[in-house]
N, C-alpha and C positions, 0 to 999 in steps of 0.2 A: 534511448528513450527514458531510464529508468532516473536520469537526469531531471525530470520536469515534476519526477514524485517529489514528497516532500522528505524531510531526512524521517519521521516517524513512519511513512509510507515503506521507504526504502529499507528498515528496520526491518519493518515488518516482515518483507519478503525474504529478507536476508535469513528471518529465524526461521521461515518453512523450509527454506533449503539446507540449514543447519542441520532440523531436524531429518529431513528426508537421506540427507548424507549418512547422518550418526545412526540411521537403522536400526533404533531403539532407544533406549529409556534414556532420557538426559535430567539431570538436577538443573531446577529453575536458577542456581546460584553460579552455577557452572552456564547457564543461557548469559545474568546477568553480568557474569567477569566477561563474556565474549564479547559482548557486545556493549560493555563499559558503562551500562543503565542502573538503575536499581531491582532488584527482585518486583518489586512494586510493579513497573512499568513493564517489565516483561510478562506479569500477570496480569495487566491490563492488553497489552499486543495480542497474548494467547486466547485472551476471551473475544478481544473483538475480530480475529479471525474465524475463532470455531463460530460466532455468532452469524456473520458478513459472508463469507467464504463457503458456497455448494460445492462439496464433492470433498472437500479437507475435514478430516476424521481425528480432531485430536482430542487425546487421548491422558486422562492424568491419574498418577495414583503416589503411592508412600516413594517409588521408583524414581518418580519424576513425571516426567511429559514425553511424547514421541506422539508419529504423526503417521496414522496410514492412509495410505493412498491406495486407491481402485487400481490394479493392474492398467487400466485404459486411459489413467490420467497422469499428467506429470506436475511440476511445483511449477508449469505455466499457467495452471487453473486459475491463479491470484491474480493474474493482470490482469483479465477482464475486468474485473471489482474496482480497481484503483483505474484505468484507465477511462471507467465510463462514469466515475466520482472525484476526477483530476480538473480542480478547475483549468491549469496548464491545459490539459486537454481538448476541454472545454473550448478554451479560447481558440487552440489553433483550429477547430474545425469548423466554429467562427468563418477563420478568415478566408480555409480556403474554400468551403462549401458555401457562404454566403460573401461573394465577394462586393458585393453591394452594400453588406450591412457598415450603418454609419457605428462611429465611437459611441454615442448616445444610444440608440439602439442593443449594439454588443452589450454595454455598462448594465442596461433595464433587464435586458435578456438572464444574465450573468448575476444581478444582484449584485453586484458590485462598483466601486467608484472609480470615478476617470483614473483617478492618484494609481488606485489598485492593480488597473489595469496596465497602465504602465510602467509600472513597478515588476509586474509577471512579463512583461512584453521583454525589458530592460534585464531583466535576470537572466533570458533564455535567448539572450541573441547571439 
């Protein structure tokens, strides 16, 4: 499924689980060689997680960045967030919860264009 995020999406997830493996303090430079980004952009990932993200506790200081999680929670807490903000998503439940609904309808629903739509349709077949 994590096929229908986008590659920024998929990133994202990628660095909770980074951190959740690494069990402590990681360097933002050592985030950005991993995962081949700039420093920049991984400072932008970690913000819009702790911002987006209930129940993900991260954490920064001179050390770096790391990530506590609640004993009750695991680094599946992220996919509710992306899955319910995935246009991908979006669409398929569209098709199969409204199987009635026309292309014009979906498109109005969706805020997006015919083109668009089949461009995400055409991506994920």
């Amino acid at each position: 499924m994590r096929a229908l995020l986008s590659k920024n999406q998929n990133r994202q997830i990628d660095i909770v689980d980074y951190l959740v493996q690494a069990n402590g303090w990681v360097h933002i430079d050592e985030l950005a060689k991993t995962f081949k980004v700039s420093t920049r952009a991984i400072k932008i990932d970690l913000a819009f997680l702790r911002d987006k993200i209930d129940g993900l506790d991260i954490l920064f200081s001179t050390n770096g960045v790391r990530i506590e999680l609640p004993e009750n929670l695991s680094t599946e807490v992220v996919y509710p967030y992306y899955y319910s903000h995935s246009i991908c998503y979006e669409i398929l439940e569209q098709l199969f919860l409204h199987e009635e609904t026309t292309v014009t309808e979906m498109t109005q629903k969706l805020f997006i264009t015919t083109s668009t739509l089949n461009r995400y349709i055409q991506k994920n077949q």
